[in-house]
VMD Tcl script that draws the C-alpha trace (Angstrom):
set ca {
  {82.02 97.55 80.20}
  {85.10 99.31 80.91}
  {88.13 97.12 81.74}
  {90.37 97.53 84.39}
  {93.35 96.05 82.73}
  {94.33 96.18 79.80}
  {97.68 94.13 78.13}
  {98.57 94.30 74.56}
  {100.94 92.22 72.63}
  {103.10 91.54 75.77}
  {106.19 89.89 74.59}
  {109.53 89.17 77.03}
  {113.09 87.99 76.61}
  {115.39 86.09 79.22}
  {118.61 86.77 77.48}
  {118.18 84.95 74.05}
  {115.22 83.14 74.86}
  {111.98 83.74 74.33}
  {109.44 83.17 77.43}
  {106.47 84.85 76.52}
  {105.25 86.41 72.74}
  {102.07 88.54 71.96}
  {100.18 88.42 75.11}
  {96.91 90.10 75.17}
  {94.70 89.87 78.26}
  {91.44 92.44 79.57}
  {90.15 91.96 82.63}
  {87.00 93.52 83.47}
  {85.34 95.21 86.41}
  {84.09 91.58 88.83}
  {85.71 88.75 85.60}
  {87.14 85.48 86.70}
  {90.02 84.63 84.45}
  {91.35 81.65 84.29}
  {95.52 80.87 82.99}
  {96.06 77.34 81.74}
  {99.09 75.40 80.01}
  {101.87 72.83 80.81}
  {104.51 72.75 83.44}
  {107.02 75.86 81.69}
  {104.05 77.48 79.75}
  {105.03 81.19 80.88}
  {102.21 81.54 83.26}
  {103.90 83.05 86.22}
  {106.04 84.75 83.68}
  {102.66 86.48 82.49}
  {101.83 87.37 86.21}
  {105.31 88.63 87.45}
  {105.84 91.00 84.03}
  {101.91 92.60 84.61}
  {103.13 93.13 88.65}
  {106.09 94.47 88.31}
  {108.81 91.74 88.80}
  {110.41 91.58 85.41}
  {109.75 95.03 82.66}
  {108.41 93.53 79.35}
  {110.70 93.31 76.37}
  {107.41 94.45 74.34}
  {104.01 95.48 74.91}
  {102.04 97.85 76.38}
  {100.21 97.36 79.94}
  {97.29 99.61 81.21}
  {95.56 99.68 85.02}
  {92.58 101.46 84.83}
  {93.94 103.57 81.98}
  {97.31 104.39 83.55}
  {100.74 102.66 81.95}
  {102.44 100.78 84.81}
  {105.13 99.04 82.88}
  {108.30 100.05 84.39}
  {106.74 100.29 88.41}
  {107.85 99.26 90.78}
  {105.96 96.21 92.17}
  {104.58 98.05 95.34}
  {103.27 100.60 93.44}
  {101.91 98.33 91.33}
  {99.72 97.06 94.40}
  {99.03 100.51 95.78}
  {97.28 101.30 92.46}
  {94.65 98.14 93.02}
  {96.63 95.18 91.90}
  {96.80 92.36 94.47}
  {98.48 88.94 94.61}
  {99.60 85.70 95.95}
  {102.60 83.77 94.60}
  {103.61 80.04 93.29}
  {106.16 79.64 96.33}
  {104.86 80.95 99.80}
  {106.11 84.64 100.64}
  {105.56 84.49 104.00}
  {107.78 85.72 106.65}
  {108.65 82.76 109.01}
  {108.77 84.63 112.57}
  {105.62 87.00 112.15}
  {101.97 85.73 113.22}
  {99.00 85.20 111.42}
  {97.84 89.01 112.27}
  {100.90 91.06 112.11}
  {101.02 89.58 108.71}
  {97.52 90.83 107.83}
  {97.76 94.34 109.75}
  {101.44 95.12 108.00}
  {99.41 94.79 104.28}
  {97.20 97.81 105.45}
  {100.51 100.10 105.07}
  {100.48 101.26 101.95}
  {97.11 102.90 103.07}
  {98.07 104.91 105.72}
  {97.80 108.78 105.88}
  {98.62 109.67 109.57}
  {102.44 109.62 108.65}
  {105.57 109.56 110.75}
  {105.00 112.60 113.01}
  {101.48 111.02 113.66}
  {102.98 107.76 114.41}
  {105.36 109.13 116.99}
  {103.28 111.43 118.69}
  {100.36 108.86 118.82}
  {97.75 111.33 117.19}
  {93.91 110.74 117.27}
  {94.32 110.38 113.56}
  {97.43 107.12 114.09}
  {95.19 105.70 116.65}
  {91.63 105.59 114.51}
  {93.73 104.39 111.63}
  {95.50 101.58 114.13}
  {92.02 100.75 115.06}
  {90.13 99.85 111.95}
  {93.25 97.87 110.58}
  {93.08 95.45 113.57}
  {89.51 95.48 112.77}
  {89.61 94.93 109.30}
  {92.24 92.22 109.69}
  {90.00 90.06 112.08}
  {87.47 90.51 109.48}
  {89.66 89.15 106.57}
  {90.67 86.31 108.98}
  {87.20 85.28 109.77}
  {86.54 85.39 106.20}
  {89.63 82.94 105.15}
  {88.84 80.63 108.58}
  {92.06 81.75 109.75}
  {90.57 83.14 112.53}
  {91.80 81.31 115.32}
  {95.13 81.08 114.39}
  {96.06 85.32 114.71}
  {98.68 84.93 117.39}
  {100.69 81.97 115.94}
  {103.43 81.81 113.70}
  {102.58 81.53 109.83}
  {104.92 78.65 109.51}
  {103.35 76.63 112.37}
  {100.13 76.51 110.26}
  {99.18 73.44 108.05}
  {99.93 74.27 104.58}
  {96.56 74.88 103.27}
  {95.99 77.36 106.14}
  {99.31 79.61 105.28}
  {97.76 79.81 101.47}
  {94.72 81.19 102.43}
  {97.10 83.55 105.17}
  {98.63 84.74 101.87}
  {95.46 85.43 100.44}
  {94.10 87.35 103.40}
  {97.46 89.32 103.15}
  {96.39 89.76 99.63}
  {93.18 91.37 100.17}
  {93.97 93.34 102.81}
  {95.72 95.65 100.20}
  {92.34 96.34 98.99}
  {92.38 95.14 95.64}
  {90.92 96.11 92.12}
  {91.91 92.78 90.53}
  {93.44 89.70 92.77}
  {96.06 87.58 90.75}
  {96.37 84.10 92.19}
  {99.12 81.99 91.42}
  {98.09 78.60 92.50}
  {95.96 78.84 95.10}
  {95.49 74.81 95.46}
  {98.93 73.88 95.08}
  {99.62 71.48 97.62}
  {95.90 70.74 99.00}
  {93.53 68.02 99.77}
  {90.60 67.26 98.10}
  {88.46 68.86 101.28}
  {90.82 71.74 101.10}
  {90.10 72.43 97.45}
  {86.48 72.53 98.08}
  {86.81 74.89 100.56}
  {89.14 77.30 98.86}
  {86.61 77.34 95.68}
  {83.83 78.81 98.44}
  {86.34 80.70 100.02}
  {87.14 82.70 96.39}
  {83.56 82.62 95.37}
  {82.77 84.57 98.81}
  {85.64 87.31 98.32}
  {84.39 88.00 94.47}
  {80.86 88.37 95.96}
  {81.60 90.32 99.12}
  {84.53 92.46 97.57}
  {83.31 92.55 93.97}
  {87.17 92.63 93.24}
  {88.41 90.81 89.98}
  {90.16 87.45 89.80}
  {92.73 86.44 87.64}
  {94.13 83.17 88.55}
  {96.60 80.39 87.58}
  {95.70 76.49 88.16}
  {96.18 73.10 87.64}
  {93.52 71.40 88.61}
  {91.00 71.73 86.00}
  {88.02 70.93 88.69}
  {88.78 74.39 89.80}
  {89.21 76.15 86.89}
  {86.10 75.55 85.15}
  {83.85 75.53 88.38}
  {85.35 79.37 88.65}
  {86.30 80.82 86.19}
  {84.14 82.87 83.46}
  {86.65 82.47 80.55}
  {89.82 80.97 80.29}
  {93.15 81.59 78.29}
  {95.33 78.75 77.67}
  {99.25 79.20 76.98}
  {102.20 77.03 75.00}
  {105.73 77.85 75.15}
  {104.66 81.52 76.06}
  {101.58 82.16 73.29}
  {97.95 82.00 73.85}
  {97.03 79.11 71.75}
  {92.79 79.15 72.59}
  {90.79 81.95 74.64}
  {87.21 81.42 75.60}
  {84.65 79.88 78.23}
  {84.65 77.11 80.26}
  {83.16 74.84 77.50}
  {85.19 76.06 74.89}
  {88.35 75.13 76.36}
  {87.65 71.69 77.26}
  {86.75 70.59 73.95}
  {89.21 72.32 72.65}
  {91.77 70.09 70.34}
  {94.31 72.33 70.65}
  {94.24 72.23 74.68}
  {93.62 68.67 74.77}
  {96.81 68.10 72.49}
  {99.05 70.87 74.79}
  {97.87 68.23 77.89}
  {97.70 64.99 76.81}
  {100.20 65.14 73.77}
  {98.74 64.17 69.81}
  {97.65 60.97 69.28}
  {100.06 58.55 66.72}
  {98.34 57.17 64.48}
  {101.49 55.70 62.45}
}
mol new
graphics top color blue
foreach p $ca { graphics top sphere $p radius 0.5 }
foreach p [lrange $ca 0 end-1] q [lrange $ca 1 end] { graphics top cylinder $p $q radius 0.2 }
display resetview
């Protein structure tokens, strides 16, 4: 199968250090990917230099056959690349919905003229955004909170707002940065049905960053694992847990001195 991403030998400098060296990562049409390592591993590194944030020192990266190092990042998502971040990036005096509606942007085609005349075209388009928004609201049981405030939501709700937010760009592949950080057990369980039901009903890719190993290997169909910025084991679920060399990046080598 075809993949939609493509990233070879990715390699970046911050000045004289070196944060990430000879990345290589293919994501295929529907894969869950898992990224694993230690606190300072590169991993968000990895995910801001494939969306745009930082331009690779080194290294080639391919969306669906089209080079988008050196894009910016919004054209980066208007080309099918979706994600959420480590840190909330939520705006603190928007609700729930506007949040969700202002994502559908990028997709618009009535323009400025049809915006200020208030064309047939502006108000269909209008329509199936607020539409599709409730949708991706009922879907993240966010639902009842459109008309409040993002930042008067628990912090387990405003994830799953960013996530919505995420979606509603209409994704080829959705990168997640964290998506438990900060949750309860109950919450955990609920996100893990939450991204199994978006994979199903969107058939959209997943690449995803995590923690919590629970969550990793209940999703994910193979998983990378990353030391001081270099892959150090690639495979499934199994693989990596019995891995020695991911057991020693987590729990440290054993002295036997």
């Amino acid at each position: 199968m075809e993949a939609l991403l493509n990233v070879n030998k990715m390699t970046h400098y911050f000045g004289g250090l070196r944060a990430v060296y000879n990345y290589d990562l293919n994501i295929k049409p529907q894969q869950i990917i898992g990224l694993i390592g230690p606190n300072g591993a590169g991993k968000t590194t990895i995910f801001n230099l494939i969306t745009g944030v930082h331009t690779p020192t080194e290294g080639s990266i391919t969306l669906q056959d089209e080079n988008i190092v050196g894009l910016a990042t919004n054209e980066i998502a208007a080309k099918g690349l979706g994600r959420t971040f480590q840190n909330l990036a939520l705006w603190r005096h928007m609700s729930v919905l506007d949040h969700i509606k202002m994502a559908h942007y990028s997709q618009l085609t009535y323009g400025l003229m049809g915006s200020f005349f208030n064309t047939p075209g502006c108000r269909k388009q209008e329509s199936e955004i607020k539409e599709n928004s409730y949708r991706l609201l009922e879907l993240f049981d966010i639902k009842q909170h459109a008309d409040q405030l993002v930042t008067s939501l628990p912090y387990g709700a405003q994830r799953r707002v960013e996530m919505a937010r995420a979606m509603a760009t209409d994704p080829k592949i959705l990168f997640l940065d964290e998506p438990t950080a900060g949750m309860t057990p109950d919450e955990l369980v609920q996100m893990i049905k939450i991204i199994r039901q978006v994979h199903e009903d969107f058939k959209v890719a997943i690449f995803l960053i995590e923690h919590r190993m629970k969550f990793v290997m209940e999703l994910c169909q193979y998983i990378q694992t990353l030391v001081f910025g270099e892959m150090i084991a690639a495979g499934p679920p199994e693989d990596i847990q019995n891995n020695p060399k991911v057991i020693e990046a987590y729990l440290g080598k054993e002295d036997v001195t």
